[in-house]
TORMAR-523398 format. One record per residue: residue in three letters; x, y, z of N, C-alpha, C in turn. Coordinates in steps of 0.1 Angstrom, whole numbers, padded with zeros to 4 digits, always signed. Layout:
BEGIN
ALAXYZXYZXYZ...
This chain:
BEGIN
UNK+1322-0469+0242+1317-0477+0252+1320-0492+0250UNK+1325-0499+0259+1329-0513+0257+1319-0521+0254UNK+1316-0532+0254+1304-0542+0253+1302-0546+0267UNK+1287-0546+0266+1277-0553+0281+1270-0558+0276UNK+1265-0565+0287+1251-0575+0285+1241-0565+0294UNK+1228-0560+0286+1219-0557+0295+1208-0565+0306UNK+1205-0563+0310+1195-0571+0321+1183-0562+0322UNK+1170-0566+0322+1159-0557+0329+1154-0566+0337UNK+1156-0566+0349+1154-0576+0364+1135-0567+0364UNK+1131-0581+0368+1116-0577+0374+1111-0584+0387UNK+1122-0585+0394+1125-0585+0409+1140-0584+0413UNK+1136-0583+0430+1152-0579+0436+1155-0590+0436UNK+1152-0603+0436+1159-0616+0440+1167-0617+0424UNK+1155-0614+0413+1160-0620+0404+1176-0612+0396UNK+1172-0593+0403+1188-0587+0399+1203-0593+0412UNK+1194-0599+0420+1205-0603+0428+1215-0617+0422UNK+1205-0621+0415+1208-0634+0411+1221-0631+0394UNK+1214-0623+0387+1221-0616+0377+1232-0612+0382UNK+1231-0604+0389+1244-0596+0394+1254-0605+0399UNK+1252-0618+0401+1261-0628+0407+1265-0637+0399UNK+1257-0641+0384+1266-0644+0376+1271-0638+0366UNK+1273-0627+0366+1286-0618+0359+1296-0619+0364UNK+1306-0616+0359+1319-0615+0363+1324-0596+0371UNK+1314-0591+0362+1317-0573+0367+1308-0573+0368UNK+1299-0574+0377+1282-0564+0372+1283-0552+0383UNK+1275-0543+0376+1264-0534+0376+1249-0530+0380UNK+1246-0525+0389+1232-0522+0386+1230-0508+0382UNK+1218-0509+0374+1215-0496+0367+1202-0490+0375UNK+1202-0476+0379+1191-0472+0386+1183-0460+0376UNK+1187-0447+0378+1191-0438+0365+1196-0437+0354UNK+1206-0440+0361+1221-0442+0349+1226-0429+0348UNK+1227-0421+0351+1230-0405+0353+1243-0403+0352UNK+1249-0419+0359+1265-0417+0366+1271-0424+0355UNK+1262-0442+0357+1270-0457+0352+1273-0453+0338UNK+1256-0444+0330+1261-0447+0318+1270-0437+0312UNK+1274-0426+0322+1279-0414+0312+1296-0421+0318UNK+1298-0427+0328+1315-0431+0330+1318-0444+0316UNK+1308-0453+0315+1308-0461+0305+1309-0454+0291UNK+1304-0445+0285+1305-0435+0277+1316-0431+0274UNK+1323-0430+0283+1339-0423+0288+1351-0437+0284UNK+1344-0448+0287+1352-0464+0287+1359-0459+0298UNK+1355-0451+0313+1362-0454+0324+1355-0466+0334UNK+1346-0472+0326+1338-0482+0334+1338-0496+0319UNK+1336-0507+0322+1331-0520+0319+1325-0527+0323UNK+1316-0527+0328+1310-0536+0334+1304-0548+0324UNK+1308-0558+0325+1299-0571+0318+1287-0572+0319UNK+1280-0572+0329+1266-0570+0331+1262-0555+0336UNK+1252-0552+0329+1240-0543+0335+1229-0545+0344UNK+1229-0546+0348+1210-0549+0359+1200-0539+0360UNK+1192-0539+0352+1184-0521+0354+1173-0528+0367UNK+1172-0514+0378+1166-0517+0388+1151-0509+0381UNK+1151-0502+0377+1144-0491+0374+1129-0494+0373UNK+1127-0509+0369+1112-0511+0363+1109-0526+0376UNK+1112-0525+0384+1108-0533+0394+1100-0531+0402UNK+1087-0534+0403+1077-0533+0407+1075-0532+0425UNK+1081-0539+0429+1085-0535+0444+1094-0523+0445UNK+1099-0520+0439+1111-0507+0446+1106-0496+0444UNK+1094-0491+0436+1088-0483+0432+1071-0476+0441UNK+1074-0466+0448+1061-0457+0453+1067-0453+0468UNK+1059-0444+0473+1056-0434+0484+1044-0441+0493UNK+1050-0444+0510+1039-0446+0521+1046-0435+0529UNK+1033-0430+0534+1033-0426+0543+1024-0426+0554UNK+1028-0422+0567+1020-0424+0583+1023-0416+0586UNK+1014-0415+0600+1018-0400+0611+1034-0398+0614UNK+1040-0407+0611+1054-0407+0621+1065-0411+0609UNK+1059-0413+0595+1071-0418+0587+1068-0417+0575UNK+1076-0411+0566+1078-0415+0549+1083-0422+0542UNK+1081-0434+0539+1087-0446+0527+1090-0446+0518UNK+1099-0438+0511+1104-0439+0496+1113-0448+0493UNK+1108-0462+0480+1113-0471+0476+1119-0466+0468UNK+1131-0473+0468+1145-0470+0462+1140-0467+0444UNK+1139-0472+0434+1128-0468+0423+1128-0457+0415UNK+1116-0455+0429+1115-0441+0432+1121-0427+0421UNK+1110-0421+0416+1122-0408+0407+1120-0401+0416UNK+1130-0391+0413+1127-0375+0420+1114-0367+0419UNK+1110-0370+0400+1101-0362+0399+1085-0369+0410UNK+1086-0384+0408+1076-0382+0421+1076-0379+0434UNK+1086-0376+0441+1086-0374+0448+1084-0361+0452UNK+1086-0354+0445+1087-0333+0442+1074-0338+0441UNK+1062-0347+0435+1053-0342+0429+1043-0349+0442UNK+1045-0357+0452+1036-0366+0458+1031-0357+0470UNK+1019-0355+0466+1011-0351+0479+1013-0352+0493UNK+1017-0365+0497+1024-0375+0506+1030-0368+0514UNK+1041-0368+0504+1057-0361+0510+1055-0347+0508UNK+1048-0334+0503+1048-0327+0506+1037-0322+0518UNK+1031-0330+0521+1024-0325+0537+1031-0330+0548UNK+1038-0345+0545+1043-0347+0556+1059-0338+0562UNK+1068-0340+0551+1080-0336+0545+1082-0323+0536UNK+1078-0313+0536+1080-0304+0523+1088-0301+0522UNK+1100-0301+0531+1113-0301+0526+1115-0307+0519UNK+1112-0322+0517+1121-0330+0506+1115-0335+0494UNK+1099-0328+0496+1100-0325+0480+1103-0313+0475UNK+1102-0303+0479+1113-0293+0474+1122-0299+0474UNK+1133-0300+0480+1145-0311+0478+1146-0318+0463UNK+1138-0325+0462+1131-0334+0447+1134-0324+0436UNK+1127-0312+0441+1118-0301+0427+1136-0297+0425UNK+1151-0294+0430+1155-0283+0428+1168-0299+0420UNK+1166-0312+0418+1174-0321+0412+1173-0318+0396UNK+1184-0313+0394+1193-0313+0378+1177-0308+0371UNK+1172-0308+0359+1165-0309+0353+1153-0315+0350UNK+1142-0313+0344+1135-0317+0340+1134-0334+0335UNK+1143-0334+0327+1147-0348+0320+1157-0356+0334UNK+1161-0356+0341+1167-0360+0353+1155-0361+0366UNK+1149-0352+0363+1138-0353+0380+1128-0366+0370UNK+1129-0373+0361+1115-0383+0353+1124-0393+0356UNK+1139-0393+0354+1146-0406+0349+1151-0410+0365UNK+1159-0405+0375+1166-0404+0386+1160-0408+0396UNK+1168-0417+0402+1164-0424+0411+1167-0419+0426UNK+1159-0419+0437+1166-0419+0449+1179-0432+0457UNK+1171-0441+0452+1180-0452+0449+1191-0450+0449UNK+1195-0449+0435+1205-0446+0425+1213-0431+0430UNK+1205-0424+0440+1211-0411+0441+1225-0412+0458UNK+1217-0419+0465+1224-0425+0480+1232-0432+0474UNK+1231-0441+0466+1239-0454+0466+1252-0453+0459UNK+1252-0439+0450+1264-0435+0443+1273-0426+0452UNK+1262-0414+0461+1269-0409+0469+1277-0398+0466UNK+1273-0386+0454+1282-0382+0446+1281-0366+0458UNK+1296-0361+0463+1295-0350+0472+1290-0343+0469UNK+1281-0342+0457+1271-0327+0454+1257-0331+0458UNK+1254-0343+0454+1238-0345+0457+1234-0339+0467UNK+1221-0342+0465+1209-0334+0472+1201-0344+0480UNK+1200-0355+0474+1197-0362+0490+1205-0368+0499UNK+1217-0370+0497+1224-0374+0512+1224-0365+0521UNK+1219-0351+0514+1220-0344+0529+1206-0343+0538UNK+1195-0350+0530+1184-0352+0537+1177-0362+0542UNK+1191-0372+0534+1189-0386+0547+1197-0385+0557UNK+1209-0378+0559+1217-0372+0572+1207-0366+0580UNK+1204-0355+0575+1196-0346+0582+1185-0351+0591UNK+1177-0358+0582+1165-0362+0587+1163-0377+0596UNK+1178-0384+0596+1180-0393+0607+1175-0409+0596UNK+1176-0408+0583+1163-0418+0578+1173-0428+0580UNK+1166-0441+0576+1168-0454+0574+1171-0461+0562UNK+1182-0465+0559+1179-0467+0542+1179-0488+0541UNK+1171-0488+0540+1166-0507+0539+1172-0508+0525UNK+1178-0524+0529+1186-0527+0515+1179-0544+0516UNK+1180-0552+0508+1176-0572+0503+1184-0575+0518UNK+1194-0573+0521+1198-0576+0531+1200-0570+0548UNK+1197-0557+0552+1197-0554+0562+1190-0537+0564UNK+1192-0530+0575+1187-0518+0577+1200-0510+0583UNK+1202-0501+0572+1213-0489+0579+1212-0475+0582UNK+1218-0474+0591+1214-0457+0600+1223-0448+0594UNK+1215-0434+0589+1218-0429+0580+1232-0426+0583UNK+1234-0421+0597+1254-0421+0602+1260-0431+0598UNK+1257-0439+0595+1267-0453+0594+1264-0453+0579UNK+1260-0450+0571+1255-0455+0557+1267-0442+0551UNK+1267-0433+0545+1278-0422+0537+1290-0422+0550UNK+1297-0429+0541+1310-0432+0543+1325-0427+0537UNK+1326-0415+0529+1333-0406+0519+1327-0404+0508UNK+1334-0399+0499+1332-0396+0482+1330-0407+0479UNK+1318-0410+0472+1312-0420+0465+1313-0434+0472UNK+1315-0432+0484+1318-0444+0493+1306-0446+0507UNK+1300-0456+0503+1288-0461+0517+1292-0475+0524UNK+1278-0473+0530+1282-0490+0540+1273-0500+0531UNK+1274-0498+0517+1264-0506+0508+1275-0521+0506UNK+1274-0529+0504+1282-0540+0502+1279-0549+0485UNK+1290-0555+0484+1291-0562+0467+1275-0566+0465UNK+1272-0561+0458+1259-0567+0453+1244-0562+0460UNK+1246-0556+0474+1237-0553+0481+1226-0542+0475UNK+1210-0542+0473+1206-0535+0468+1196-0527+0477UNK+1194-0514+0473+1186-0503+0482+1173-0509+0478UNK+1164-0505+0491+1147-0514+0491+1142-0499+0489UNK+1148-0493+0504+1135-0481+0507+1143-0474+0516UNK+1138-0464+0518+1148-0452+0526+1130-0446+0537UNK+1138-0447+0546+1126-0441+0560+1125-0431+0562UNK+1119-0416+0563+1123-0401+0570+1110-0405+0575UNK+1120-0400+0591+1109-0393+0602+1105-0387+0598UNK+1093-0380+0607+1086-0368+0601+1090-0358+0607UNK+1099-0345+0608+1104-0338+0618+1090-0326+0618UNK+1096-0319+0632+1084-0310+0633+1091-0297+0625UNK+1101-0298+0619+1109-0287+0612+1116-0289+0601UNK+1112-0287+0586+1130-0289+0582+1128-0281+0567UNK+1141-0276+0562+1143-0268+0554+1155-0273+0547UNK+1156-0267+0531+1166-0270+0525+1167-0260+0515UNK+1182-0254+0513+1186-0245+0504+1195-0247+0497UNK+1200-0246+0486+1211-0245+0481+1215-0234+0468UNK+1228-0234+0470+1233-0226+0460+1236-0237+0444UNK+1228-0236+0437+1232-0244+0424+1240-0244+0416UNK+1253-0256+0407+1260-0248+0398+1253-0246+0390UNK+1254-0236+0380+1247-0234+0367+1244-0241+0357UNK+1252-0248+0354+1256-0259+0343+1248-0273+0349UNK+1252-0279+0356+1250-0294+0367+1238-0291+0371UNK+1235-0279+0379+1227-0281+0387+1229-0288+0402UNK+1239-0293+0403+1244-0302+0412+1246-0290+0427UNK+1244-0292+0436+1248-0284+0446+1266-0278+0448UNK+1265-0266+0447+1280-0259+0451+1281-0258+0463UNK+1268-0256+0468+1269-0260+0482+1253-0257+0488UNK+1248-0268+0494+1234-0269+0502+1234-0274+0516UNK+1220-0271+0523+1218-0272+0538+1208-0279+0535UNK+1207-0285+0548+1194-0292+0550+1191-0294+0564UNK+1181-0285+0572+1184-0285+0584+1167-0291+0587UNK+1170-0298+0598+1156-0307+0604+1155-0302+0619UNK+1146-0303+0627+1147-0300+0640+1132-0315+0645UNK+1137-0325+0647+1125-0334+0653+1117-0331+0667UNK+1107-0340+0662+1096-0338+0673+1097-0338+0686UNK+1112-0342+0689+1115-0348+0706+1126-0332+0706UNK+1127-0321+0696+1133-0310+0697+1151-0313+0697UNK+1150-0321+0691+1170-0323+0688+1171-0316+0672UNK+1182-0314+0667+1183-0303+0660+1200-0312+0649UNK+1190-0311+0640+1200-0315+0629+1207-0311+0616UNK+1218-0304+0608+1220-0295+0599+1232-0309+0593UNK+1226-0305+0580+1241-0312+0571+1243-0301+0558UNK+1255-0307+0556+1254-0298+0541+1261-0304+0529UNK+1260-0309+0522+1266-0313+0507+1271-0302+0498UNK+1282-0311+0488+1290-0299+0479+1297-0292+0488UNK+1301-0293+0499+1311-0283+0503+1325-0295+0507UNK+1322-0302+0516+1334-0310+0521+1337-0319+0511UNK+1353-0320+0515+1364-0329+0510+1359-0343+0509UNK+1353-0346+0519+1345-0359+0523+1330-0361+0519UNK+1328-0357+0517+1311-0359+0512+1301-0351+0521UNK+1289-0355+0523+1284-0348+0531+1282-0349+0545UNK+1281-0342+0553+1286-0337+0565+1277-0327+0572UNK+1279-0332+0588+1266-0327+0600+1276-0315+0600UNK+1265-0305+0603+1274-0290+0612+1272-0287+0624UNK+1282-0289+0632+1281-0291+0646+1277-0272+0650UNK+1279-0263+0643+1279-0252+0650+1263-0245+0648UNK+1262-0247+0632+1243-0247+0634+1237-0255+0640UNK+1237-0269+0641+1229-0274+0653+1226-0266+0666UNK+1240-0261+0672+1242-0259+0685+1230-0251+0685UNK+1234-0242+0677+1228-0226+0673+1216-0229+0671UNK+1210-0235+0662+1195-0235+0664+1187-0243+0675UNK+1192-0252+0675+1188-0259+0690+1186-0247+0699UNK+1192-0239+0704+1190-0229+0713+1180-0216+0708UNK+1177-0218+0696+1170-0209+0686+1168-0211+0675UNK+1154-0219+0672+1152-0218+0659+1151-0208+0651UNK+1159-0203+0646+1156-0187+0637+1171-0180+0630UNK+1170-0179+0620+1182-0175+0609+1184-0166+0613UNK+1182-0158+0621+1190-0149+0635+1198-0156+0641UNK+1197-0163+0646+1207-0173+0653+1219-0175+0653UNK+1220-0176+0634+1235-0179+0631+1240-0169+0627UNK+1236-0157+0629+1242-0144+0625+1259-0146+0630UNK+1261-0149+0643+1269-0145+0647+1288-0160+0647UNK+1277-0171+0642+1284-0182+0642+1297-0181+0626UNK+1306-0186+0628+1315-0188+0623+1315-0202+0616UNK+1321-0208+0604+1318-0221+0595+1336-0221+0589UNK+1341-0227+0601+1356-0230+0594+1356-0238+0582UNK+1368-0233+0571+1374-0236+0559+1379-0249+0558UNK+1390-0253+0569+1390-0263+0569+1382-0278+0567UNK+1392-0288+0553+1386-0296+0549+1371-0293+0541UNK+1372-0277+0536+1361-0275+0528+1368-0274+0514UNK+1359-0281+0506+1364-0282+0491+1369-0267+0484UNK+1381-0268+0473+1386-0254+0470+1384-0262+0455UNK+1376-0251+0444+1381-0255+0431+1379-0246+0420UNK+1377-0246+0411+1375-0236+0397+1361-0226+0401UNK+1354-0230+0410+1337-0229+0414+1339-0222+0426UNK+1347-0220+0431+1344-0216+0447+1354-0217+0456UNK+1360-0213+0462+1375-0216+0475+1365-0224+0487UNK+1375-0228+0493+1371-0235+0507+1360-0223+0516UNK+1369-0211+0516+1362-0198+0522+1351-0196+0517UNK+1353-0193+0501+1337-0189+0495+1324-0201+0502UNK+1330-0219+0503+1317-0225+0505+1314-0223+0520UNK+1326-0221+0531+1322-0218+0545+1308-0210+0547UNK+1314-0195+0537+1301-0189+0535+1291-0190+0529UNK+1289-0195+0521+1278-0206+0513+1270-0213+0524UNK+1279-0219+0536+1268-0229+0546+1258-0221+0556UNK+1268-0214+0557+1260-0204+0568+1244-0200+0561UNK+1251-0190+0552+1240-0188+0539+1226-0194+0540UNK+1232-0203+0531+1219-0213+0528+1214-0221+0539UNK+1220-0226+0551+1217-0230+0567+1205-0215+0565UNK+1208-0207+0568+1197-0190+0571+1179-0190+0559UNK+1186-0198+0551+1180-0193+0544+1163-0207+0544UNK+1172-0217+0544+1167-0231+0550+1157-0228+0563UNK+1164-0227+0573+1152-0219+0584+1146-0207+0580UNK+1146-0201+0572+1133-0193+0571+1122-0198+0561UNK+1127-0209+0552+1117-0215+0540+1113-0230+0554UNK+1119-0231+0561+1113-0241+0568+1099-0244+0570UNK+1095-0257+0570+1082-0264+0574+1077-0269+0588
């Protein structure tokens, strides 16, 4: 590991401010990613900024119509908050099925969007669920925010505040786990909101990161029910091929877990 300067920021102004006089900086959420590439010496960064203990970025609101999870935020509270499992129980299941024990205490949602990695488990449930992700500087719609492999509409220095989920009148999530990681080989996350529009994404499968499926939408929209997609088809193309799985194998993975998601649905 090269040499850094640590930071533990105890506001967003004050990691913004850090982060601006370094030459390379960093912010640290988890560290799940920064510190194991730095470990590697495929990273340097001069500065560190740990967001982790910032008193604003951290807890769960919720209302009739919305869930607020500040960027902070671990998994394990979220899997664990009362909150989000009556409003949302998809996404703290969601929470409950992140890497490990020691990873759902330390791991940030923050930290989890903002790196973007095409296996996670929540980009497909801020896709899904239409949220909002608030950053020190502005508000971006979950379409416009995952932008490729490890790539968003986050900008130099910009930091995650809070992430919005509607409350849908529907939503489910499955996935197939690798064994080792834990990381998704391939997961669904399908929502259906209260105005009855109909949303499916899936992570770990595409070349690109995660990604809406136009053909389960259709399909449930016209029928909520893992019946539905009995008959639908999940092209290969632009689906990831590797040591784990061919393109084919994850096509049928989506469907799969899409089926399986509407029947564990809330």
């Amino acid at each position: 590991m090269y040499e850094t300067t640590y930071h533990r920021a105890t506001s967003v102004d004050e990691a913004t401010a850090l982060f601006a006089k370094g030459s390379e900086s960093k912010y640290l959420a988890g560290g799940h990613t920064l510190l194991a590439v730095m470990k590697q010496r495929l990273a340097s960064p001069s500065d560190v900024i740990d967001l982790a203990r910032i008193p604003g970025l951290i807890g769960i609101e919720a209302s009739a119509d919305t869930v607020t999870i500040k960027a902070a935020t671990t998994h394990y509270d979220v899997a664990q908050s009362a909150a989000v499992q009556k409003a949302i129980p998809a996404l703290a299941h969601l929470a409950s099925l992140i890497g490990d024990p020691a990873v759902r205490h330390r791991g940030t949602i923050g930290g989890s969007i903002a790196n973007n990695d095409p296996a996670a488990d929540y980009p497909a449930a801020v896709l899904a669920l239409g949220a909002t992700v608030k950053t020190n500087k502005r508000s971006i719609s979950a379409d416009d925010f995952f932008q490729g492999l490890f790539a968003t509409a986050l900008e130099e220095g910009e930091i995650i505040t809070t992430v919005s989920f509607p409350v849908a009148a529907k939503a489910g999530y499955s996935k197939f786990p690798h064994p080792a990681s834990r990381f998704a080989l391939t997961g669904v996350f399908v929502a259906r909101t209260r105005a009855g529009d109909v949303r499916a994404t899936a992570t770990g499968a595409s070349q690109t990161g995660v990604m809406r499926v136009a053909a389960i939408e259709a399909a449930l929209k016209a029928n909520w029910s893992a019946s539905a997609l009995d008959g639908i088809k999940i092209v290969a193309d632009g689906l990831m091929s590797d040591i784990h799985g061919s393109a084919d194998y994850r096509a049928n993975l989506i469907k799969v877990m899409a089926q399986r998601a509407v029947v564990e649905s809330k």
